[in-house]
C-alpha positions as CSV (number, residue, x, y, z in Angstrom):
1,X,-23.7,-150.7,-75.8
2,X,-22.0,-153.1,-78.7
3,X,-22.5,-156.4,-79.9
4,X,-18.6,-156.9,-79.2
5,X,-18.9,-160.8,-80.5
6,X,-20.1,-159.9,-83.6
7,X,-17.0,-157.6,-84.9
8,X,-14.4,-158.9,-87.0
9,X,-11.0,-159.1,-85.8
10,X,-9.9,-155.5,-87.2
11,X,-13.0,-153.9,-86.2
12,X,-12.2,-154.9,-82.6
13,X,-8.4,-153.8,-83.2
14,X,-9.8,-150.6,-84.6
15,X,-12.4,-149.7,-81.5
16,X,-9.3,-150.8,-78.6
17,X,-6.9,-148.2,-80.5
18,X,-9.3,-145.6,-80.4
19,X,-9.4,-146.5,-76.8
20,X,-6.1,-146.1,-76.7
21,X,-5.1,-149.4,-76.1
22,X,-2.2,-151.7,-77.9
23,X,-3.1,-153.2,-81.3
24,X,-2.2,-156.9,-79.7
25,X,-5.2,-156.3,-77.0
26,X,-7.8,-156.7,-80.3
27,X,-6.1,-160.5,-81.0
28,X,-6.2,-160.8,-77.5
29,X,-10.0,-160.4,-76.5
30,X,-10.9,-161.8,-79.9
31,X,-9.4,-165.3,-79.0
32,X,-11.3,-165.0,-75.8
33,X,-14.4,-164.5,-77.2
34,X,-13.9,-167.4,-79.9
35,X,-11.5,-169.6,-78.9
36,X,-12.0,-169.9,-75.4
37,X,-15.6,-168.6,-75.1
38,X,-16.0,-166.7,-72.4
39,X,-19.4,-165.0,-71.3
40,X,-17.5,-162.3,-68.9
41,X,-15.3,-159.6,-69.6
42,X,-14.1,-160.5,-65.7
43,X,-13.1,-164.0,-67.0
44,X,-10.6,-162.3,-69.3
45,X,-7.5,-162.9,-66.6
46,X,-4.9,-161.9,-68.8
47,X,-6.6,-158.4,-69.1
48,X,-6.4,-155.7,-66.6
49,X,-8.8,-154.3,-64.4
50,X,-9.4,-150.9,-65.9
51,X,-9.2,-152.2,-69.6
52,X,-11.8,-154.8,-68.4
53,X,-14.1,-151.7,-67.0
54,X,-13.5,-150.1,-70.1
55,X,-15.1,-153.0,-72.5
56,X,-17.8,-153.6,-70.0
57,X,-19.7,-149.5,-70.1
58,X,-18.8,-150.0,-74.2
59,X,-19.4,-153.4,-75.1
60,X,-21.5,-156.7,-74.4
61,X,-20.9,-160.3,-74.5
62,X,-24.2,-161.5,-76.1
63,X,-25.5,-165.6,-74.7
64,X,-28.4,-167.3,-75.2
65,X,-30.1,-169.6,-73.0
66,X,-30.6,-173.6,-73.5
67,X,-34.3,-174.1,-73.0
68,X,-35.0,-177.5,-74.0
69,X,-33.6,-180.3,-75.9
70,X,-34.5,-183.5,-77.3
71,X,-32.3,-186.3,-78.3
72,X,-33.8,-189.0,-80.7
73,X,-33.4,-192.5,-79.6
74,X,-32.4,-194.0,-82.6
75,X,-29.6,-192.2,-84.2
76,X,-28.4,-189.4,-81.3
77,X,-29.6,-186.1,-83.0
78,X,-29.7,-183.2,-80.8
79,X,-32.2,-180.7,-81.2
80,X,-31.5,-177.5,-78.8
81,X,-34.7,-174.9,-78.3
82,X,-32.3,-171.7,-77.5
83,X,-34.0,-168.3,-75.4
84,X,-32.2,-165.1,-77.1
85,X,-31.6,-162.1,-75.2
86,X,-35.3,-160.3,-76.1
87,X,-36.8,-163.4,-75.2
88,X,-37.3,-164.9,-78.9
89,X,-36.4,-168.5,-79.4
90,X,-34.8,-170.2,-82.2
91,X,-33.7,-173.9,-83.0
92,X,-30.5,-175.3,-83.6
93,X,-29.3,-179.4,-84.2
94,X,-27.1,-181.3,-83.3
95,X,-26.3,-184.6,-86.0
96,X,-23.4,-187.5,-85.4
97,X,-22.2,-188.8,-88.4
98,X,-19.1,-191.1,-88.9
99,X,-17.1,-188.3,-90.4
100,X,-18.1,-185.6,-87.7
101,X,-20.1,-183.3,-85.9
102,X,-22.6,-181.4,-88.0
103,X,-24.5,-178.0,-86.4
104,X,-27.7,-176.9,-88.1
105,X,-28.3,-173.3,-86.8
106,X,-30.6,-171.0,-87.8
107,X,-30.8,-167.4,-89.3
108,X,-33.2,-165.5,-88.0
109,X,-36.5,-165.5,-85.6
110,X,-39.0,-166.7,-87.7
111,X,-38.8,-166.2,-91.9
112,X,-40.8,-164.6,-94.3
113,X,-40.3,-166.7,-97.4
114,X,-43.7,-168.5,-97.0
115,X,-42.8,-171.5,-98.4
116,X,-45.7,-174.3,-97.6
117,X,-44.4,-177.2,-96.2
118,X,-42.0,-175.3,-93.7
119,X,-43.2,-175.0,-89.8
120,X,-40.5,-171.7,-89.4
121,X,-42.3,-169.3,-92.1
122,X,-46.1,-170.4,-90.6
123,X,-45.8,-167.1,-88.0
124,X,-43.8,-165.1,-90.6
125,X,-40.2,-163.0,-90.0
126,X,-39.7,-161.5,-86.4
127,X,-36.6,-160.3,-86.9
128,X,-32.8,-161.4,-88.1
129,X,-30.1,-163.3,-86.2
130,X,-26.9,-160.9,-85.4
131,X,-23.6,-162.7,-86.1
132,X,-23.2,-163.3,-82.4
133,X,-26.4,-165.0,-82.2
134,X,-25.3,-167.2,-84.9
135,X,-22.3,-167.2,-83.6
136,X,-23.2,-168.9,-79.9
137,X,-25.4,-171.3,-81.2
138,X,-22.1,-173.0,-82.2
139,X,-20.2,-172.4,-79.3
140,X,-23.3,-173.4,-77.0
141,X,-24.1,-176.8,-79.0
142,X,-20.0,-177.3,-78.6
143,X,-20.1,-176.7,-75.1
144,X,-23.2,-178.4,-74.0
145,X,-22.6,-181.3,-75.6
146,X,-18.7,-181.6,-75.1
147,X,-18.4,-182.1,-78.8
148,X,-16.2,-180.7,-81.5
149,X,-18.8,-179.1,-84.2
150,X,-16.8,-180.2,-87.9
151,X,-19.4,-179.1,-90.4
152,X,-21.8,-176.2,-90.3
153,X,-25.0,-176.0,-92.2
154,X,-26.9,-172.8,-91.8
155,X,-30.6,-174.5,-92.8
156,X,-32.5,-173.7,-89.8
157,X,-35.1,-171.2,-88.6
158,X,-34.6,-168.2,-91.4
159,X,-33.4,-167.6,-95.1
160,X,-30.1,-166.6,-94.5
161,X,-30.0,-164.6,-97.7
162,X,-32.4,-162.2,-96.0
163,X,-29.8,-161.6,-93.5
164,X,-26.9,-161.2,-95.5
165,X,-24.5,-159.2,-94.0
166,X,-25.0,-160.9,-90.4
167,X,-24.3,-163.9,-92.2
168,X,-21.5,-163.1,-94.1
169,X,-20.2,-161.5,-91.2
170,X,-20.7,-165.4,-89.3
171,X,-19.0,-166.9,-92.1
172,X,-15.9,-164.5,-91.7
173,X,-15.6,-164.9,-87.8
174,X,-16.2,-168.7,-87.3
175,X,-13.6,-169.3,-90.3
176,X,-11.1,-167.2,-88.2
177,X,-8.0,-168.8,-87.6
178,X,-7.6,-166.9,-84.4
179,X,-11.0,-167.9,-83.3
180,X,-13.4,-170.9,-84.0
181,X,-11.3,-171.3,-86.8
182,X,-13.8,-173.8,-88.9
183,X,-12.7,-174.2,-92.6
184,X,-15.1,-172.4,-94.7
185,X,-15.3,-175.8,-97.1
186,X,-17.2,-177.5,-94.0
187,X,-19.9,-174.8,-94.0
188,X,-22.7,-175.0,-96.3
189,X,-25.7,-172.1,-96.5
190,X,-28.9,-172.7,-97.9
191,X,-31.3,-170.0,-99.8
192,X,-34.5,-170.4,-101.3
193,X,-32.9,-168.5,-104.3
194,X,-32.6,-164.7,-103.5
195,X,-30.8,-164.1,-107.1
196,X,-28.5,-160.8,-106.6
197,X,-28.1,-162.1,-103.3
198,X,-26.5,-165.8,-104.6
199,X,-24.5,-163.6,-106.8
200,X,-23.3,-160.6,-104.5
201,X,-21.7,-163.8,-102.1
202,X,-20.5,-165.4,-105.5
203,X,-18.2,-162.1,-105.8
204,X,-17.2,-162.4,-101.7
205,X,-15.4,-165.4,-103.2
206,X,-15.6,-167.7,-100.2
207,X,-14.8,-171.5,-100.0
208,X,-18.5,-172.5,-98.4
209,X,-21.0,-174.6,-100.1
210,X,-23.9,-172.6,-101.5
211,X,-26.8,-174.9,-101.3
212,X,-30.4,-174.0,-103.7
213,X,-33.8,-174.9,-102.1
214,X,-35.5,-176.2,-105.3
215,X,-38.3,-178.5,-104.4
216,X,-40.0,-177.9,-108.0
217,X,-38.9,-178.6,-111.2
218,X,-40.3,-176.3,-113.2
219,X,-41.7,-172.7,-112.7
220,X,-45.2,-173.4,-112.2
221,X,-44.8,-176.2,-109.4
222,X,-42.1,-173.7,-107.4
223,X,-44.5,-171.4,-107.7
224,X,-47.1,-173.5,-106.0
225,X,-45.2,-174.3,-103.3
226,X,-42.6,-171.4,-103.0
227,X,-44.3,-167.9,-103.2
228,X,-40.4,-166.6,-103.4
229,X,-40.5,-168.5,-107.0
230,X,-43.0,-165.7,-107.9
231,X,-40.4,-163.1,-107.5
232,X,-37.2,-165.0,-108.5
233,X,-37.9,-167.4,-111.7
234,X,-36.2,-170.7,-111.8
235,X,-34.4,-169.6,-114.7
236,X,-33.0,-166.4,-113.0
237,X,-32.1,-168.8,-110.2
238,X,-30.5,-171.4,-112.6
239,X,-28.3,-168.5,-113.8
240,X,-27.2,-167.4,-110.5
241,X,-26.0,-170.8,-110.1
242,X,-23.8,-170.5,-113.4
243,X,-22.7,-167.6,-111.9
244,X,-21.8,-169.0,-108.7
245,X,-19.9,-171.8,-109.8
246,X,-17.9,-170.0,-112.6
247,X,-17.0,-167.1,-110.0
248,X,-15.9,-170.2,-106.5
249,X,-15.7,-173.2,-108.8
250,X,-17.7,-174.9,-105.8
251,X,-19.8,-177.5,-106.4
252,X,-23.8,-176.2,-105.8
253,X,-26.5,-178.3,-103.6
254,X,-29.8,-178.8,-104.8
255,X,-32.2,-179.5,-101.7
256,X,-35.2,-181.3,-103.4
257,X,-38.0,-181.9,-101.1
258,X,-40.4,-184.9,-101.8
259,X,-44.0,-184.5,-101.7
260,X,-46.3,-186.9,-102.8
261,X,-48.7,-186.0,-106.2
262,X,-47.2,-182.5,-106.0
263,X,-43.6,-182.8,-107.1
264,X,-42.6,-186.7,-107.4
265,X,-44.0,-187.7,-110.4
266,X,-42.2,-189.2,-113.9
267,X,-42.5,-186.0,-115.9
268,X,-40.7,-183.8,-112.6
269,X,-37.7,-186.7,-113.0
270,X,-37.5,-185.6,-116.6
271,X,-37.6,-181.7,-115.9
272,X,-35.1,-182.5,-113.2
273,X,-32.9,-184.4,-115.9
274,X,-33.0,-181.6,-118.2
275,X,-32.7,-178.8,-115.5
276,X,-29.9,-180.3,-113.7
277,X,-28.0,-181.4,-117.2
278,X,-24.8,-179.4,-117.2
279,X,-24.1,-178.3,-114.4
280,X,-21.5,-178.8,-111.7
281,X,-23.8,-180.0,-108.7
282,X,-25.3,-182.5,-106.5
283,X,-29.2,-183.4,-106.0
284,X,-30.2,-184.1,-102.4
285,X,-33.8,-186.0,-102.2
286,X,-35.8,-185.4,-99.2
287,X,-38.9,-187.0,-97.7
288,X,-40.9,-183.9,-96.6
289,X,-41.3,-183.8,-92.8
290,X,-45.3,-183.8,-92.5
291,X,-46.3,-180.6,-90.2
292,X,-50.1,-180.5,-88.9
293,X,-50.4,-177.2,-90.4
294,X,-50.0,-178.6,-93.7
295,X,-51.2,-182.0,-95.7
296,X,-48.6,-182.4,-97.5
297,X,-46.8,-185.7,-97.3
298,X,-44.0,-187.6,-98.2
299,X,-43.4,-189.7,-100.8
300,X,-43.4,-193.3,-100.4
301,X,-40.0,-194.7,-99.1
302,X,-40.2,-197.7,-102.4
303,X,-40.9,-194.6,-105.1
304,X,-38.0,-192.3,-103.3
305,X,-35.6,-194.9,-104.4
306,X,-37.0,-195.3,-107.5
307,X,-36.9,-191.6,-108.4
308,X,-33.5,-191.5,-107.2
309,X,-32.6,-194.7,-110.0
310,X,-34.2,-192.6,-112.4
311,X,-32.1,-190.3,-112.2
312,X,-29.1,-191.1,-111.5
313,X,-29.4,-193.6,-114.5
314,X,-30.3,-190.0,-116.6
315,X,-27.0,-189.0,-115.4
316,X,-27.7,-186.7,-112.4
317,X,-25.7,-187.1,-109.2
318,X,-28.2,-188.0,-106.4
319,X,-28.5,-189.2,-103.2
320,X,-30.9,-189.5,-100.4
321,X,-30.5,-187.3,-97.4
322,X,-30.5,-189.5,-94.2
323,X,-33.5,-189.1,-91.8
324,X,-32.4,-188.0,-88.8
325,X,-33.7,-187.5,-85.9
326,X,-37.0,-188.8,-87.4
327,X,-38.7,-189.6,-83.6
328,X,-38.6,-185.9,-82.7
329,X,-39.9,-183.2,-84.0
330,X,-38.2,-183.6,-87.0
331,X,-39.5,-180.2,-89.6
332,X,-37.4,-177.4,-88.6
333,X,-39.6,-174.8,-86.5
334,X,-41.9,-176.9,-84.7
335,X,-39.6,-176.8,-81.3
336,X,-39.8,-173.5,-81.1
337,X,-43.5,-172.9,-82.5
338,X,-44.4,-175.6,-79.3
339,X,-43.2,-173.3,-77.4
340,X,-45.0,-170.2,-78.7
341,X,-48.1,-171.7,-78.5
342,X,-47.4,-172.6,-75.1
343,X,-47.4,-176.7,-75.2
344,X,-45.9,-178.6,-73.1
345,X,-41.7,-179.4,-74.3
């Protein structure tokens, strides 16, 4: 049996023909999967009975399950603990800004990038999201909340760059003018920095927002906090950025996570300055979200601000990323690691 969300429009044309079916039926299913989506091959009433018996001994409609959710008191954020179809769980959120609906959904079950102040890597990598998984958290978010999703950021559970073809595959599908049909400028994907990775989706030439997990600047503290850093310097990373940009001419992220007497002191501001100097992109400071398997914490809330000041009077285009959802459990992975170690949601 096949994972018939995850296929690409011509894919789906391509398997219906060699079924013998009309070209039009692979548009047809395809809208019903993405536009309208359907969980049943049965709910397809514009498709006939036999072609529906057909798809149903070759293909299957992939869902997950909500389990939980929690909804912060303060600012609306959503955070949804999903069931998949081997019984793994994964995390996606749901945030309200004034300009739209933004999903962060995750990548795979679990991640193997190691990087200390994360709650997703503590368990390491079970396995990798298929497109459809990806896919659904979307479509389940949308439905469950009765919200139109605007912007996608894939920053969850996972390092997406370890699932690249699933991803890319995501990317294509939700973008779909015959599906979803989310512009690709409203999706941003994060990586810790997996370099021929950054580069091989540089090539792909899509319109999403390619956003670097930094959270040390310079080798030694990347290092020390990032085990990836050990395999990817931050100058190869640096240069994949080049690459990037010169290759989309899109703007890069940095994601700069603040973690007091680690990586928030005057000489990091200055490597930051220096690192940063040049090039075509945006600095997003973040208070690290405390986890009890660590003891790292953030920075104070007076010398966040500061260290923004600094830099932005060095010349480096900064801002602070909004809190939100700060009264639940805020560090991406604790939902669902609750839940593996069997406490109560």
């Amino acid at each position: 049996m096949e994972d018939i969300k995850s296929l690409q429009l011509d894919e789906l044309t391509q398997k219906l023909k060699d079924m013998g079916q009309s070209a039009f039926r692979g548009k047809q299913i395809y809208t019903w999967l993405h536009k309208r989506g359907v969980k049943s091959f049965d709910d397809m009433t514009d498709i006939s009975k036999d072609l529906r018996q057909k798809l149903q001994e070759s293909f299957y409609i992939n869902t997950i399950e909500e389990v939980t959710h929690q909804e912060s008191s303060i600012d609306g954020t959503r955070k949804y603990l999903f069931k998949l179809r081997d019984d793994s769980y994964v995390e996606s959120v749901l945030m309200k800004y004034h300009h739209g609906n933004s999903i962060c959904i995750s990548s795979q079950v679990g991640c193997r990038m190691g990087c200390k102040f994360c709650a997703s890597t503590i368990e390491g990598l079970y396995r990798s999201l298929s497109a459809s998984e990806m896919l659904d958290q979307v479509y389940e978010v949308s439905r469950l909340s009765g919200e139109r999703v605007s912007n996608i950021v894939i920053m969850g559970i996972g390092e997406p760059m370890d699932n690249f073809d699933n991803v890319v595959s995501f990317l294509r599908i939700i973008s779909s003018e015959d599906g979803f049909n989310l512009s690709q400028r409203n999706i941003t994907v994060s990586t810790c920095g997996i370099v021929e990775r950054i580069k091989e989706l540089a090539d792909l030439n899509l319109q999403i927002t390619l956003a670097i997990s930094l959270h040390g600047s310079n080798q030694k503290v990347r290092e020390s906090i990032m085990p990836v850093a050990k395999m990817y310097s931050l100058d190869q990373v640096m240069d994949a950025c080049k690459y990037y940009f010169e290759k989309t001419h899109r703007r890069i992220s940095f994601e700069y996570a603040l973690i007091s007497g680690v990586n928030d002191k005057e000489e990091n501001i200055r490597e930051l300055t220096e690192l940063l100097s040049g090039h075509n992109c945006h600095l997003n400071l973040i208070p690290v979200n405390p986890i009890k398997e660590r003891d790292f914490a953030p920075s104070s809330k007076e010398w966040v601000y500061k260290f923004q000041n600094k830099l932005e009077k060095n010349g480096i285009n900064v801002t602070i990323r909004r809190e939100m959802g700060r009264d639940i459990d805020g560090a991406c992975g604790q939902l669902r690691r609750r839940k593996m170690l069997r406490e109560e949601l």
